[in-house]
Biopython code that builds the backbone (N, CA, C, O; Angstrom):
import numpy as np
from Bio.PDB.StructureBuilder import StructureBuilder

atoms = [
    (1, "UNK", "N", (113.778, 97.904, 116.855)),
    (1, "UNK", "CA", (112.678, 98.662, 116.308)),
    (1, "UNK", "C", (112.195, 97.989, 115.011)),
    (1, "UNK", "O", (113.172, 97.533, 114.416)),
    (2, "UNK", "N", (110.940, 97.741, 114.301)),
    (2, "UNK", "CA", (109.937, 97.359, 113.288)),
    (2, "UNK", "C", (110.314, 98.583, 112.635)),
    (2, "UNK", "O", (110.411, 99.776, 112.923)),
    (3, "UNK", "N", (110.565, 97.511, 111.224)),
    (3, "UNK", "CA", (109.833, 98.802, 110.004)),
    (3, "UNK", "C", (109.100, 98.133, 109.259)),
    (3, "UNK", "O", (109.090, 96.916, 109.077)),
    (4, "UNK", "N", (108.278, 99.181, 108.679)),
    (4, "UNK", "CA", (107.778, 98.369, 107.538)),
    (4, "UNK", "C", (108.527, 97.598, 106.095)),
    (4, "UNK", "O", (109.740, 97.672, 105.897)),
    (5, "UNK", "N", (107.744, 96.999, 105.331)),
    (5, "UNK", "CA", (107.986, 96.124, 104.585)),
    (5, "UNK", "C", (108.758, 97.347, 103.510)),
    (5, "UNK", "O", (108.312, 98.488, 103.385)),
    (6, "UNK", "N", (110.015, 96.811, 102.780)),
    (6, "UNK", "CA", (110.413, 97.668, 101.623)),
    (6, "UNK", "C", (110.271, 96.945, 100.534)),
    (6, "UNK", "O", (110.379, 95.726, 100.668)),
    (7, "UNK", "N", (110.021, 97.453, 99.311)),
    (7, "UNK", "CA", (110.499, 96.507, 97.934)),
    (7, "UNK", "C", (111.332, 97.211, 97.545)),
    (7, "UNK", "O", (111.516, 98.427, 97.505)),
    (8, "UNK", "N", (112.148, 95.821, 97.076)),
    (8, "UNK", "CA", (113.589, 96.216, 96.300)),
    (8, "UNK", "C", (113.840, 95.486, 94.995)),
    (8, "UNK", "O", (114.101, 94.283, 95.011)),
    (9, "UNK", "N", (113.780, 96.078, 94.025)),
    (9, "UNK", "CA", (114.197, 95.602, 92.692)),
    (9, "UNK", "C", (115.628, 95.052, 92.323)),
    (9, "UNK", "O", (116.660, 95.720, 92.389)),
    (10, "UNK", "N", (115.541, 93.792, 91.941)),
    (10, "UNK", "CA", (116.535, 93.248, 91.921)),
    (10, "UNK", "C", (117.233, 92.582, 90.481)),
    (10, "UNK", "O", (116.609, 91.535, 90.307)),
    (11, "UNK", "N", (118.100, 92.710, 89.540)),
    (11, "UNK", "CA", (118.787, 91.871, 88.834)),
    (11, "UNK", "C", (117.777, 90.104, 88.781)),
    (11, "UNK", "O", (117.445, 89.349, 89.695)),
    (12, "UNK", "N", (117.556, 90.022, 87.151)),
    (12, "UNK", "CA", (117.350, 88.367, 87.466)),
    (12, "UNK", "C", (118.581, 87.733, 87.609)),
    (12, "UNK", "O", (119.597, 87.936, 86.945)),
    (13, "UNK", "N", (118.387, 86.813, 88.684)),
    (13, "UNK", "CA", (119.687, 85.628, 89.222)),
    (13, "UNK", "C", (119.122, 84.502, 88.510)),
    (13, "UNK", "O", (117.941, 84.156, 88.529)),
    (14, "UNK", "N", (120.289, 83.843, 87.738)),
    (14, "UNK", "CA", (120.160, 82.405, 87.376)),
    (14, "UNK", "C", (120.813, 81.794, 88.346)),
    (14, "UNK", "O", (121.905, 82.107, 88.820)),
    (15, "UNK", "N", (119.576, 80.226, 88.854)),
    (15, "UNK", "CA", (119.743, 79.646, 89.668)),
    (15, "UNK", "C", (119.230, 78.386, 89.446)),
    (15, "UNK", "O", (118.085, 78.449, 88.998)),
    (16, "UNK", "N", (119.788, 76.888, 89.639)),
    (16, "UNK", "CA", (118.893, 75.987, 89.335)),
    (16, "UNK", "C", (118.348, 75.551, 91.255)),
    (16, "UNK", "O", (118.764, 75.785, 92.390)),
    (17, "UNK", "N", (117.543, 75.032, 90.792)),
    (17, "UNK", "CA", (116.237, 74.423, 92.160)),
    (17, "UNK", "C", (115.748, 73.177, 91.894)),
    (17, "UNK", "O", (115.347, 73.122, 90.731)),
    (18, "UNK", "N", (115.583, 71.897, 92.646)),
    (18, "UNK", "CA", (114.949, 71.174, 92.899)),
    (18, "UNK", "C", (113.789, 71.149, 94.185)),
    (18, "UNK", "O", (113.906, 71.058, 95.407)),
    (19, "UNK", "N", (112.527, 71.286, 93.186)),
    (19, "UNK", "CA", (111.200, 71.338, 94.109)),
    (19, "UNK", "C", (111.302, 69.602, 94.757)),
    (19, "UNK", "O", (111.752, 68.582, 94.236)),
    (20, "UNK", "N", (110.675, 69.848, 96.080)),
    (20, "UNK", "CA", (110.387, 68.749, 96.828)),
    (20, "UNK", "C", (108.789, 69.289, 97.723)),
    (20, "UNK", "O", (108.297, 70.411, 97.610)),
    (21, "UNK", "N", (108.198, 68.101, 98.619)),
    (21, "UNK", "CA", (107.400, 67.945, 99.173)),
    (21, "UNK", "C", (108.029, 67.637, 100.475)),
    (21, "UNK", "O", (108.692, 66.621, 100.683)),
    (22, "UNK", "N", (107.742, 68.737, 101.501)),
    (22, "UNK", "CA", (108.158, 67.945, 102.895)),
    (22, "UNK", "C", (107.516, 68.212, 104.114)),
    (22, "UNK", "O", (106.931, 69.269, 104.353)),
    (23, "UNK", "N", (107.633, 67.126, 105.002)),
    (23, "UNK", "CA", (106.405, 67.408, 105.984)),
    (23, "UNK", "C", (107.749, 67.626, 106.807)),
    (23, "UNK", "O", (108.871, 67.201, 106.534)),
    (24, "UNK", "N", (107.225, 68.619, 108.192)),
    (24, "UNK", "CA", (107.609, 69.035, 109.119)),
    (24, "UNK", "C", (107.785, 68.187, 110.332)),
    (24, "UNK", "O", (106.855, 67.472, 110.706)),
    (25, "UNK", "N", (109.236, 68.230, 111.144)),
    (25, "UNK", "CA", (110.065, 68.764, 110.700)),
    (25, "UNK", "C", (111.035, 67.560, 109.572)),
    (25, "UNK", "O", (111.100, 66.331, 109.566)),
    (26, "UNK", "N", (111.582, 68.468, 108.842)),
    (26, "UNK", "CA", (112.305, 67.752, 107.186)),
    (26, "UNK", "C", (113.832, 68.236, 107.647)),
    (26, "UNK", "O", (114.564, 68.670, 106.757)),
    (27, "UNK", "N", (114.258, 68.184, 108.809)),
    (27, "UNK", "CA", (115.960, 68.661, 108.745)),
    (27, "UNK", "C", (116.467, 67.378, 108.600)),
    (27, "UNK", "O", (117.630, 67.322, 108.203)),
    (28, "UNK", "N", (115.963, 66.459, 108.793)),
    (28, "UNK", "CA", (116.475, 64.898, 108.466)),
    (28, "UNK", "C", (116.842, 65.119, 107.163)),
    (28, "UNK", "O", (118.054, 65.104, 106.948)),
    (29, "UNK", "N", (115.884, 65.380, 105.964)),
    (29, "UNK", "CA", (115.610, 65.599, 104.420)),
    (29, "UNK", "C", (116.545, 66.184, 103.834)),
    (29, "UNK", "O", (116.928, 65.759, 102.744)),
    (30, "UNK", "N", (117.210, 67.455, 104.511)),
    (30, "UNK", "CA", (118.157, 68.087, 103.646)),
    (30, "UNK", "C", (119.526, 67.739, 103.159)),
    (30, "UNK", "O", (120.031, 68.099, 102.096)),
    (31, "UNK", "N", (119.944, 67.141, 103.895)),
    (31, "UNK", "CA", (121.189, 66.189, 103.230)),
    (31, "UNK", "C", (120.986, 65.805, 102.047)),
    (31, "UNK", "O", (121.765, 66.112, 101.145)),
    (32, "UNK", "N", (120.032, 65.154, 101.871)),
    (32, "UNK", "CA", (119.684, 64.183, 100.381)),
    (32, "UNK", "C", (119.210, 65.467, 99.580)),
    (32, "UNK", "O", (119.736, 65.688, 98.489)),
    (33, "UNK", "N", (118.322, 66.247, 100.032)),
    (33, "UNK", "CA", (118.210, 67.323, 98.684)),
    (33, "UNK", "C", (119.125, 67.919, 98.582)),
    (33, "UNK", "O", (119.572, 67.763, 97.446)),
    (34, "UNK", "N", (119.856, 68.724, 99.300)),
    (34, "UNK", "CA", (121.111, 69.608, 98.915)),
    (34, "UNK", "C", (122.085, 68.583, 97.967)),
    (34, "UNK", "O", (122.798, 69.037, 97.072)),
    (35, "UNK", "N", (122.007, 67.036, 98.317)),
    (35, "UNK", "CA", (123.078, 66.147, 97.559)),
    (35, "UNK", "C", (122.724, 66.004, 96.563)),
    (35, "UNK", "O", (123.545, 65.994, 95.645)),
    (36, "UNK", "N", (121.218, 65.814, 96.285)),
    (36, "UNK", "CA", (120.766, 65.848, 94.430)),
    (36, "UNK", "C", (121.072, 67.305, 93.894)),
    (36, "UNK", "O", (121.643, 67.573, 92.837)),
    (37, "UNK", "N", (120.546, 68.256, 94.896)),
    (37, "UNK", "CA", (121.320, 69.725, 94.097)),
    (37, "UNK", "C", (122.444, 69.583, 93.293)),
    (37, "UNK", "O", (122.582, 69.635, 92.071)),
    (38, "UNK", "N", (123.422, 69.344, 94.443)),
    (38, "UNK", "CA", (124.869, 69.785, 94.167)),
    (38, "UNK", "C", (125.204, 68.554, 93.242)),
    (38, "UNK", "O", (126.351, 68.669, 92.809)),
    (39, "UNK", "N", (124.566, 67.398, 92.794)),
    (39, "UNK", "CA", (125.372, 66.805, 92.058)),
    (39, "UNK", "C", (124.744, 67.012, 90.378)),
    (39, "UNK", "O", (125.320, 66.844, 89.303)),
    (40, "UNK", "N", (123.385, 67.427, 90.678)),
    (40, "UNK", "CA", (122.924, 68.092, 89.661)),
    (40, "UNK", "C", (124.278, 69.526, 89.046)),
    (40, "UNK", "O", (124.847, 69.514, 87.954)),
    (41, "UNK", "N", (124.397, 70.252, 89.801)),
    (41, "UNK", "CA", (125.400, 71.481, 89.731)),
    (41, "UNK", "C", (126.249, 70.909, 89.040)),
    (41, "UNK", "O", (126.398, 71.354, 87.902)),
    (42, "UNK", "N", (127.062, 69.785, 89.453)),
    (42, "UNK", "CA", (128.225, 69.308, 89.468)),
    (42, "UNK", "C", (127.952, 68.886, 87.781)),
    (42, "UNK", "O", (128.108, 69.696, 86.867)),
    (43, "UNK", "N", (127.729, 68.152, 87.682)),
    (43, "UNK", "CA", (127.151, 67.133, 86.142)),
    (43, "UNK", "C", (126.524, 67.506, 85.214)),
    (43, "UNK", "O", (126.034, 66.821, 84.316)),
    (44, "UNK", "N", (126.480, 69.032, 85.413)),
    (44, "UNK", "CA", (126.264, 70.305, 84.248)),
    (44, "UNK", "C", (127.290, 71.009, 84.340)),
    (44, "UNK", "O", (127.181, 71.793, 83.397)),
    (45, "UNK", "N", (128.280, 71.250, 84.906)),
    (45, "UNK", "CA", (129.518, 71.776, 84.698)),
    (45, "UNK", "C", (129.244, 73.338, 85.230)),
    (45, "UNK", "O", (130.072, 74.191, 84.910)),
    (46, "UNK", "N", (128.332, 73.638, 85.868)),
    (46, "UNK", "CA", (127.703, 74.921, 85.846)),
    (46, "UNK", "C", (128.498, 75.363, 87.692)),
    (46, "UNK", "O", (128.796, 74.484, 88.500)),
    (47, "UNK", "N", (128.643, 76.590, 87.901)),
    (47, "UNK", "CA", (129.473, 76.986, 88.935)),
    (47, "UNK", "C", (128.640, 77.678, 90.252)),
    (47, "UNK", "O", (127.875, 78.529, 89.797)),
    (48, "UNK", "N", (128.565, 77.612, 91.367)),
    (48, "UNK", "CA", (127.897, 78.590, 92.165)),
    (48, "UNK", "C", (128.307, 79.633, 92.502)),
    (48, "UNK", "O", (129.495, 79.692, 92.819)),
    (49, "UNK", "N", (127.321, 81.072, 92.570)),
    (49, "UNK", "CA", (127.822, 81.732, 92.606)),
    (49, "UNK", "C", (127.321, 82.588, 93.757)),
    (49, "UNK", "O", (127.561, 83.774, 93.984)),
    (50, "UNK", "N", (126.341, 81.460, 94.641)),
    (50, "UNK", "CA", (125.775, 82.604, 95.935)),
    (50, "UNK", "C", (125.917, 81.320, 97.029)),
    (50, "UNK", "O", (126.805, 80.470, 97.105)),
    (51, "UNK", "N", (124.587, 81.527, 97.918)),
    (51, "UNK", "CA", (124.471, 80.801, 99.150)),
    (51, "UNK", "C", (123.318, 79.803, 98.445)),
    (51, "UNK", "O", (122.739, 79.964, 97.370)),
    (52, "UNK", "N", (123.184, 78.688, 99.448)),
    (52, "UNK", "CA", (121.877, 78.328, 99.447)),
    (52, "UNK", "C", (120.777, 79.057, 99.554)),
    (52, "UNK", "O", (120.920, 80.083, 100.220)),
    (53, "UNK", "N", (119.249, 78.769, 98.912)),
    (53, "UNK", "CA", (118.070, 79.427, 99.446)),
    (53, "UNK", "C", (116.663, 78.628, 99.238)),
    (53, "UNK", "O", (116.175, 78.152, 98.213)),
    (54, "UNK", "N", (116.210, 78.655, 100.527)),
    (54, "UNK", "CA", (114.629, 77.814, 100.113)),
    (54, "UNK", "C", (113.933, 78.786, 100.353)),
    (54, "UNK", "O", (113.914, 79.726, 101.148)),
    (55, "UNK", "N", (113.071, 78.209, 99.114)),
    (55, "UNK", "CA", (111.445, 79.083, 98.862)),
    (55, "UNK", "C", (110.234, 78.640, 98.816)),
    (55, "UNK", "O", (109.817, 77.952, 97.884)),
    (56, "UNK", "N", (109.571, 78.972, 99.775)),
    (56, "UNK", "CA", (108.170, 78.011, 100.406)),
    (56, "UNK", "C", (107.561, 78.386, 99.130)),
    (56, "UNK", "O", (108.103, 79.319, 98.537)),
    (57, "UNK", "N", (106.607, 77.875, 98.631)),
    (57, "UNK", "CA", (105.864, 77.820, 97.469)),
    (57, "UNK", "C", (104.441, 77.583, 98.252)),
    (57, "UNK", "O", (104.023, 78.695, 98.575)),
    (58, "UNK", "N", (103.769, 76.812, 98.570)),
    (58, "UNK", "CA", (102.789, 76.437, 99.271)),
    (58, "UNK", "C", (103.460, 75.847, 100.825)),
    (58, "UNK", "O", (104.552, 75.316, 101.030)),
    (59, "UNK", "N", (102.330, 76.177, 101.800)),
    (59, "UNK", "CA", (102.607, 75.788, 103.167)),
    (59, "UNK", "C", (100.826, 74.916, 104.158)),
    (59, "UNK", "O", (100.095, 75.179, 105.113)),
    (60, "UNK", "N", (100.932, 74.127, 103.357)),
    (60, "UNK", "CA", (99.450, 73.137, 104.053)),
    (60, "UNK", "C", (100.069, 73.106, 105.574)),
    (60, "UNK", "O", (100.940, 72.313, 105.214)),
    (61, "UNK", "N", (100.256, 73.223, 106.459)),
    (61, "UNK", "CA", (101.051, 72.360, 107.515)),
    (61, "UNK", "C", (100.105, 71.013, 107.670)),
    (61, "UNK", "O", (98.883, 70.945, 107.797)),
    (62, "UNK", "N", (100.983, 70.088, 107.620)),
    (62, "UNK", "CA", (102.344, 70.005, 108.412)),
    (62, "UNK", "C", (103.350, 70.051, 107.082)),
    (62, "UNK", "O", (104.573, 70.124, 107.205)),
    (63, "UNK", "N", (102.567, 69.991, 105.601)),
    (63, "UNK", "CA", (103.670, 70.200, 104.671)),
    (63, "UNK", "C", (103.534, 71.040, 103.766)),
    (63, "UNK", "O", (102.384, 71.240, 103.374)),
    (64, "UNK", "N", (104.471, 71.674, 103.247)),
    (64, "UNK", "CA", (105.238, 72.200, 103.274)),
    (64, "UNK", "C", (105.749, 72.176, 101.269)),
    (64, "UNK", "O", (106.526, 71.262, 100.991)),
    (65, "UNK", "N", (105.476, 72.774, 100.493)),
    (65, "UNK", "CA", (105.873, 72.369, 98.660)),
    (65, "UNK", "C", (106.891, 73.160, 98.964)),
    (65, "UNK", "O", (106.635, 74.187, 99.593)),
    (66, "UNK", "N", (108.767, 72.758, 98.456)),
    (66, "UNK", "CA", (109.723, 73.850, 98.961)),
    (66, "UNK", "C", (110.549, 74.116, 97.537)),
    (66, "UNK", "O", (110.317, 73.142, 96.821)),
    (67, "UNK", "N", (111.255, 74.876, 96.983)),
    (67, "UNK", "CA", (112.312, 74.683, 96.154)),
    (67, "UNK", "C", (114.057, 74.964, 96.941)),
    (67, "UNK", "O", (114.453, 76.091, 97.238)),
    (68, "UNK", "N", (114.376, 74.470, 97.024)),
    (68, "UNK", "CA", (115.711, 74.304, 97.130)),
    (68, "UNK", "C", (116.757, 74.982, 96.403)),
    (68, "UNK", "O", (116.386, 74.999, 95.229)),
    (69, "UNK", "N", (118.062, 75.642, 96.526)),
    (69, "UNK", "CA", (117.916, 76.521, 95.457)),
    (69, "UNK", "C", (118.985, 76.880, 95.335)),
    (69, "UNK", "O", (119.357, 76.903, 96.508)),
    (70, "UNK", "N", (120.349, 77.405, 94.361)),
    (70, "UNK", "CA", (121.766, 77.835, 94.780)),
    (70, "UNK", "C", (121.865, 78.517, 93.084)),
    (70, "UNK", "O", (121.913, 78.018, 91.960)),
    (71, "UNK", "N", (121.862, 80.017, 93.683)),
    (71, "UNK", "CA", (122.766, 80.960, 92.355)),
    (71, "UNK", "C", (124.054, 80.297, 91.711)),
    (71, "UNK", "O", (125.077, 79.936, 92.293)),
    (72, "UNK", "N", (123.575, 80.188, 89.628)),
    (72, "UNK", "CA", (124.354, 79.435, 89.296)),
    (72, "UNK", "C", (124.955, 80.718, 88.341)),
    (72, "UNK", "O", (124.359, 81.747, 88.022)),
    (73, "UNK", "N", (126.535, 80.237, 87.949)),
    (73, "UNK", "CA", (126.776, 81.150, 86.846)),
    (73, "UNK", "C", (126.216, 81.357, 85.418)),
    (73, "UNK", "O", (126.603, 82.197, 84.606)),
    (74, "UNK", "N", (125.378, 80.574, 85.281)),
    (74, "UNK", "CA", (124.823, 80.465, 83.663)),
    (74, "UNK", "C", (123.081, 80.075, 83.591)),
    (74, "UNK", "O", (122.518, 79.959, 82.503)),
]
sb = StructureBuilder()
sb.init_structure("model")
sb.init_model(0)
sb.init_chain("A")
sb.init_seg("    ")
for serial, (resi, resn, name, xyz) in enumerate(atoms, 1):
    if name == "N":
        sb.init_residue(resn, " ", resi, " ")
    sb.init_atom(name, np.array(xyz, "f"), 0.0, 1.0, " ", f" {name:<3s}", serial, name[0])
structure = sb.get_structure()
């Protein structure tokens, strides 16, 4: 069954993101961004504290402006 749309107010999450540009399909791509993520993470000493998450920002197809994204502790 459909429902409609809810809003839910949420806590701000600190999270760092690296924006990229990617044309469709980019599953080739994610290796290398998740690897600049996480070594970004890594080389700030900073900890994760959720899942991954991408957030379309703009969608031209076939591409695609994305941020990349992982809840940090600080």
């Amino acid at each position: 069954m459909l429902t409609l749309p809810t809003i839910i107010d949420r806590p701000a999450l600190p999270y760092v993101a690296v924006k990229r540009t990617v044309t469709l399909p980019f599953d080739d791509q994610v290796p290398s961004i998740l690897g600049d993520l996480f070594d970004f993470i890594s080389a700030s000493g900073l900890r994760e504290t959720g899942p991954v998450h991408f957030k379309h920002n703009v969608v031209v197809m076939p591409e695609l402006e994305m941020e990349f994204a992982v809840p940090v502790d600080e």
